[in-house]
C-alpha positions in Angstrom: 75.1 -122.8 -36.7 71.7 -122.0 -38.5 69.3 -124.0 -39.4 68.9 -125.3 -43.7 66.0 -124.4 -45.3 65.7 -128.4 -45.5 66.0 -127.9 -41.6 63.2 -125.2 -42.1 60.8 -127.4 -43.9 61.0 -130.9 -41.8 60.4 -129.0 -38.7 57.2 -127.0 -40.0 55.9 -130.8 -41.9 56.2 -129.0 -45.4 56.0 -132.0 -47.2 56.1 -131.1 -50.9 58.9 -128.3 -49.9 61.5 -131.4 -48.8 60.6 -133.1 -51.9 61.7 -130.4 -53.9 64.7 -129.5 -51.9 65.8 -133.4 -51.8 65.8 -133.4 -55.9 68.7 -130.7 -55.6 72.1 -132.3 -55.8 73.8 -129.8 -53.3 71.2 -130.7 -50.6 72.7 -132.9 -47.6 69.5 -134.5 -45.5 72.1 -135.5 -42.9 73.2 -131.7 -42.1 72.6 -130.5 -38.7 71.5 -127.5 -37.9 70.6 -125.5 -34.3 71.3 -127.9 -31.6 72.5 -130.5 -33.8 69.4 -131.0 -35.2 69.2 -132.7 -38.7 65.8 -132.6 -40.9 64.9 -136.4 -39.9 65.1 -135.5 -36.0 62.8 -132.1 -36.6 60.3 -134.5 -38.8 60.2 -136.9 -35.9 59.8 -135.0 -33.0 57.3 -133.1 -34.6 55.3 -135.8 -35.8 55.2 -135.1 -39.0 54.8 -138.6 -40.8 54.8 -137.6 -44.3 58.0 -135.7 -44.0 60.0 -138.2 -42.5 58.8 -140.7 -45.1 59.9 -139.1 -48.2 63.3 -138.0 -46.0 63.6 -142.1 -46.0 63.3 -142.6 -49.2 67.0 -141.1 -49.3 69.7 -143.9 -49.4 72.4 -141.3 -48.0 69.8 -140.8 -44.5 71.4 -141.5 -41.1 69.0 -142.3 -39.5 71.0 -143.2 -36.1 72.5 -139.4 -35.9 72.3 -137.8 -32.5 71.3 -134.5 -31.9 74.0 -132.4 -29.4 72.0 -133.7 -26.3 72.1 -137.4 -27.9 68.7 -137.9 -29.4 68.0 -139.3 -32.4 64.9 -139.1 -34.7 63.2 -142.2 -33.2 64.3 -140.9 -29.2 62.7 -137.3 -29.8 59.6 -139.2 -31.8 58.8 -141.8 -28.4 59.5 -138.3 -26.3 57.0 -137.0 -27.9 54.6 -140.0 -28.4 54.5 -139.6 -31.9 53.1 -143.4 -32.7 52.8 -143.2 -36.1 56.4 -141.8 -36.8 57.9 -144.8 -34.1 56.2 -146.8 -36.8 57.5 -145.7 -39.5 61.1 -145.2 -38.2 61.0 -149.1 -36.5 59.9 -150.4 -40.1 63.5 -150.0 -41.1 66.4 -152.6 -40.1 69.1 -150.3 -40.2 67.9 -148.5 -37.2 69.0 -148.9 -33.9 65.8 -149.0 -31.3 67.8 -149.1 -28.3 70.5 -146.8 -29.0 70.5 -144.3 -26.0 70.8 -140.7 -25.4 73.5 -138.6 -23.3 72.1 -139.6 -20.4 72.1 -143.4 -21.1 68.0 -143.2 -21.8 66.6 -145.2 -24.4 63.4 -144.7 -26.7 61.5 -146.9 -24.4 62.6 -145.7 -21.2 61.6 -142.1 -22.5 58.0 -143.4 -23.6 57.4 -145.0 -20.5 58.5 -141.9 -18.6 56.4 -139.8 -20.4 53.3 -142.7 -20.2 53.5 -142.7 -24.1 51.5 -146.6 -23.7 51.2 -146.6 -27.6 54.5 -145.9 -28.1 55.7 -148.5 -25.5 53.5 -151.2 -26.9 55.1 -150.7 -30.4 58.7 -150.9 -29.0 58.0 -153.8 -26.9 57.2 -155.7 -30.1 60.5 -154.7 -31.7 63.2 -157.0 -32.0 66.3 -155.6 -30.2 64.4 -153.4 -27.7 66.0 -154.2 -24.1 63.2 -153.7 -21.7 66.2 -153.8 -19.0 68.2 -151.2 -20.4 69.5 -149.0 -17.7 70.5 -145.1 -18.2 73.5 -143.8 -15.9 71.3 -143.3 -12.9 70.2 -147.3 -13.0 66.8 -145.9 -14.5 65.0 -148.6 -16.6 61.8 -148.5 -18.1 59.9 -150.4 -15.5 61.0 -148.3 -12.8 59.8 -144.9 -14.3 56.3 -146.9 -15.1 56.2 -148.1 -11.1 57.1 -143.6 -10.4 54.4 -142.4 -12.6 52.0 -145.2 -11.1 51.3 -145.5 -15.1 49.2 -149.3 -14.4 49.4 -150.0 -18.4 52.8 -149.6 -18.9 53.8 -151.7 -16.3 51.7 -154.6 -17.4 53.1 -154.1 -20.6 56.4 -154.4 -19.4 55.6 -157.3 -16.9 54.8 -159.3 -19.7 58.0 -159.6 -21.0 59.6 -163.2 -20.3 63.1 -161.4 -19.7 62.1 -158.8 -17.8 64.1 -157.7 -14.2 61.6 -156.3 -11.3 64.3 -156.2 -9.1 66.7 -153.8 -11.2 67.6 -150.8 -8.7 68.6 -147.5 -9.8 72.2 -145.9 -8.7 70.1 -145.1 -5.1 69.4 -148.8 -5.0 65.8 -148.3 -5.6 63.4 -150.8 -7.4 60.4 -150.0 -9.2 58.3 -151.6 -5.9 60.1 -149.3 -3.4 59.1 -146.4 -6.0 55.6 -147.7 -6.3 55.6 -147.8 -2.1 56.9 -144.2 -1.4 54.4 -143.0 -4.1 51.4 -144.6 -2.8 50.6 -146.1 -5.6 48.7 -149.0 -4.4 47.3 -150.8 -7.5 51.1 -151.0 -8.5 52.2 -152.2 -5.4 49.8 -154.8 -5.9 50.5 -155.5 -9.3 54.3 -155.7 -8.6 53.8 -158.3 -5.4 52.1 -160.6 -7.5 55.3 -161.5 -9.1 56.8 -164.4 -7.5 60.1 -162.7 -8.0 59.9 -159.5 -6.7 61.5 -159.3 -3.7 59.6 -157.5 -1.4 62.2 -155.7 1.1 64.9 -155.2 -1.3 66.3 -151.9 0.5 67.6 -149.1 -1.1 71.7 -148.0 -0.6 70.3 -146.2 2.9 69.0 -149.9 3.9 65.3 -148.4 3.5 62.7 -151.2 2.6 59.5 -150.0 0.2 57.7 -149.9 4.2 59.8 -148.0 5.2 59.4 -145.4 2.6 55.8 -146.1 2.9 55.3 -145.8 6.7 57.7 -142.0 6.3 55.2 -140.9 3.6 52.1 -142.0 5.7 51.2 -144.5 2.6 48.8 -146.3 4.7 47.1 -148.6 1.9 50.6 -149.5 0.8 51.6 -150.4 4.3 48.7 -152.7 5.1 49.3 -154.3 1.5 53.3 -155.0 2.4 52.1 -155.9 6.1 50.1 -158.7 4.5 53.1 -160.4 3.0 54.7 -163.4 5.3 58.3 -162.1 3.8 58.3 -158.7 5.1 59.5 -157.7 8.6 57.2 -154.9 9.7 60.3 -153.8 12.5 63.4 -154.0 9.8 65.8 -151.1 10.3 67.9 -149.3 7.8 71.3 -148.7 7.9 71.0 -146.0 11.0 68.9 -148.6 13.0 65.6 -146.6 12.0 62.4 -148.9 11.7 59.4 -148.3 9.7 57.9 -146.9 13.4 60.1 -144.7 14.0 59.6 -143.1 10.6 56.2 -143.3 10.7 56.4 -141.3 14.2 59.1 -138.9 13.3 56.4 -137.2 10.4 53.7 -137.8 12.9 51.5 -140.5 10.5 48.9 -141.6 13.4 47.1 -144.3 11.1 50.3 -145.8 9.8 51.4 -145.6 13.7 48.7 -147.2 14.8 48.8 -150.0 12.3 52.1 -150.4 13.3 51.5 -150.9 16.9 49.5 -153.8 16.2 51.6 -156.1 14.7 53.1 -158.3 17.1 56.7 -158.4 15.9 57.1 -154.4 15.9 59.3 -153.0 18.9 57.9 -149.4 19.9 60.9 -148.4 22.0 63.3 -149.4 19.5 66.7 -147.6 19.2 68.3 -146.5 16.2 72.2 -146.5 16.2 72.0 -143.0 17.9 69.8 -144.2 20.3 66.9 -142.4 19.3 63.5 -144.1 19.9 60.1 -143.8 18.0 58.9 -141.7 20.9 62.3 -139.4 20.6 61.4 -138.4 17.0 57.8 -137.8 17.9 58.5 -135.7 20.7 61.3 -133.8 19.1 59.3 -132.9 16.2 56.3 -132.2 17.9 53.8 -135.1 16.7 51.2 -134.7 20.0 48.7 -137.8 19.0 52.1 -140.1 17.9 53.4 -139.3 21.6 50.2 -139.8 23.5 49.8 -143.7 21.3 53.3 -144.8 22.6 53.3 -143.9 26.0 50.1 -145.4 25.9 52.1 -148.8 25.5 53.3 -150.7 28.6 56.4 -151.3 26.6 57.3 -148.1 25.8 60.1 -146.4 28.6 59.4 -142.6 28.1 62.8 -141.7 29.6 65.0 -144.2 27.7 68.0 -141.6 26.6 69.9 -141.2 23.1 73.4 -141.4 23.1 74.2 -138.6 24.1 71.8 -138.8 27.6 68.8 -136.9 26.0 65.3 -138.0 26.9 62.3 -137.2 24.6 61.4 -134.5 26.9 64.7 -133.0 27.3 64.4 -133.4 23.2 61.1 -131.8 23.5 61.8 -129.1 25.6 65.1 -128.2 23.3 62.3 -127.7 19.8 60.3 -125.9 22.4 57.4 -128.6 22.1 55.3 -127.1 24.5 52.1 -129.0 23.8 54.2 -132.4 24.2 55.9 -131.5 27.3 52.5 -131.1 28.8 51.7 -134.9 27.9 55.0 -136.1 29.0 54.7 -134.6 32.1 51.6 -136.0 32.9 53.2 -139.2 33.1 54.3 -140.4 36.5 57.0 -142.3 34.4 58.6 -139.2 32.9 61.5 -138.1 35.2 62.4 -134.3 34.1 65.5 -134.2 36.4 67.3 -137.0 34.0 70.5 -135.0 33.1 72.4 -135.3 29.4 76.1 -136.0 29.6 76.9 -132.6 29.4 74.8 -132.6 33.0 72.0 -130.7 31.7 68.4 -131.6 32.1 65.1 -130.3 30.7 64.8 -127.2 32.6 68.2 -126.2 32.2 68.3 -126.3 28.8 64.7 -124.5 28.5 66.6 -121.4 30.4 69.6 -121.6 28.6 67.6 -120.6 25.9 65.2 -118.6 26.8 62.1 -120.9 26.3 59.5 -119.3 28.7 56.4 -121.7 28.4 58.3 -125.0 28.6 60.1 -123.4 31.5 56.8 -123.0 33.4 55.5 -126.4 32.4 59.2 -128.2 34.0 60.0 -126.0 37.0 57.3 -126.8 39.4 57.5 -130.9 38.6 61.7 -130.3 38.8 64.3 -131.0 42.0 65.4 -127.5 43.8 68.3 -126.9 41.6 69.8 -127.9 38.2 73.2 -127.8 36.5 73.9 -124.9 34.2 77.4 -125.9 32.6 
């Protein structure tokens, strides 16, 4: 397409240059040029004040014209946080300061994704500005505040009487399950203290912001959620996995051990496969998770999945040497308990060839084993 030397000047802030070109009759300030670019949307996004004044002070200026990805002079100028342009662009009425972009964004939503506070500040105090606004994956501008962990931009937005907390992207996710799976505690915080934030709104898994926390080892976040009468430290997701059994699976030892000390939390808990928190730890190798639960009275080390496999036999298949060692020092731990296909522990270890788990199951196994 090519670009105008209008175009030309805009972008480089040549201010004297679009004067002179705007006093020609043939000269369109609306004509788009590389990337559907027009002169106003170059002047915005690069800030240049001056320029996009005197390109105002043409009565033929759209001002609302979108670029070919959908942004428009006021979009690329809070992309950018180029304050003083928002200014100058939000000063007009005939501007639209929610109109969104291609992918449903909006000039505030973009500010408070790129923590552009001043440019969030002056958009809040716009009239039509929807603070809710949604793009088409459910993001709003709260919710990329509560991702970035940006504290001021989420006041700002928390301020505002018609404000949502509980809007959830197209995962389900709220700003407060972002702010938990980020670790970003001051926001957790600052979010909780909202009387209606609702504190275990799970996402479209069924995962609760401790959830997330506890499988990202978010241990501040999970003693701040713990606190809270409304939140069930042992509530499952849609699989039947608990915050535990997350928390073991990636081998997080503090947010275990917190874990194991609330009263209401069930350590031997089974998720709809039948997996246990001590199945995920011993299947993915987490030695210090394995050694806490069988430490518990309450824990049954040989309680089987679904499909009859122990957490040794699940052990022994990721060749966990190290925790088949600690499960086998367990009276408890029976290494004969077969799988419904009739294989056990040691079977499966020479099935495939696993040497050192072999040695550490055949001298503690009954004379013979099933090979189907």
């Amino acid at each position: 397409m090519g670009n105008t030397p209008l175009a030309w000047a805009a972008e480089n802030g040549h201010e004297e240059v679009v004067k002179l070109l705007l006093g020609r009759d043939d000269v369109d300030p609306n004509k788009a040029g590389d990337g559907g670019k027009t002169p106003l949307i170059r002047a915005a996004g690069g800030g240049h004040e001056g320029v996009v004044e005197v390109l105002l002070g043409r009565d033929d200026l759209d001002l609302d014209k979108s670029d070919d990805e959908g942004e428009t002079a006021l979009f690329c100028a809070s992309k950018k946080g180029h304050e003083g342009v928002v200014k100058i662009l939000l000063d007009r009425d005939d501007i639209d300061p929610d109109k969104e972009g291609f992918d449903g964004q909006t000039a505030l939503s973009i500010a408070a994704y790129g923590q552009h506070k001043g440019v969030v500040r002056i958009l809040l105090g716009r009239d039509g500005v929807n603070p809710n606004k949604q793009g088409l994956d459910g993001d709003t501008a709260l919710g990329w505040g509560a991702w970035n962990g940006d504290e001021e931009v989420v006041k700002m937005l928390l301020g505002q009487e018609d404000i949502n907390p509980n809007n959830t992207d197209d995962g389900g996710r709220t700003p407060l399950w972002w702010a938990a799976c980020g670790a970003k505690e001051a926001m957790v915080k600052m979010l909780l203290e909202r009387d209606d934030v609702n504190p275990e709104k799970p996402d479209d898994k069924g995962q609760t912001p401790l959830s997330c926390a506890a499988e990202n080892g978010n241990e501040g976040v999970v003693k701040i959620l713990l606190a809270r009468d409304d939140v069930n430290p042992d509530k499952p997701d849609d699989n039947g996995n608990t915050p535990l059994s997350y928390a073991a699976l990636n081998g997080h030892r503090g947010v275990v051990e917190i874990l194991l000390g609330q009263d209401n939390v069930n350590p031997d808990k089974s998720n709809k496969d039948g997996h246990t928190p001590l199945w995920w730890a011993a299947g993915s190798g987490r030695e210090e998770v394995v050694e806490m639960l069988l430490a518990r009275e309450d824990v049954n080390p040989n309680t089987p999945d679904k499909n009859g496999q122990t957490p040794l036999y699940h052990a022994a298949w990721y060749r966990r040497v190290e925790v088949v060692r600690i499960l086998l020092r367990w009276d408890e731990v029976n290494p004969d308990n077969p799988d419904k296909c009739r294989q056990t522990a040691l079977s499966l270890a020479a099935r495939n060839g696993h040497t050192r788990v072999i040695a550490l199951l055949q001298p503690q196994t009954a004379a013979t084993h099933s090979t189907d």
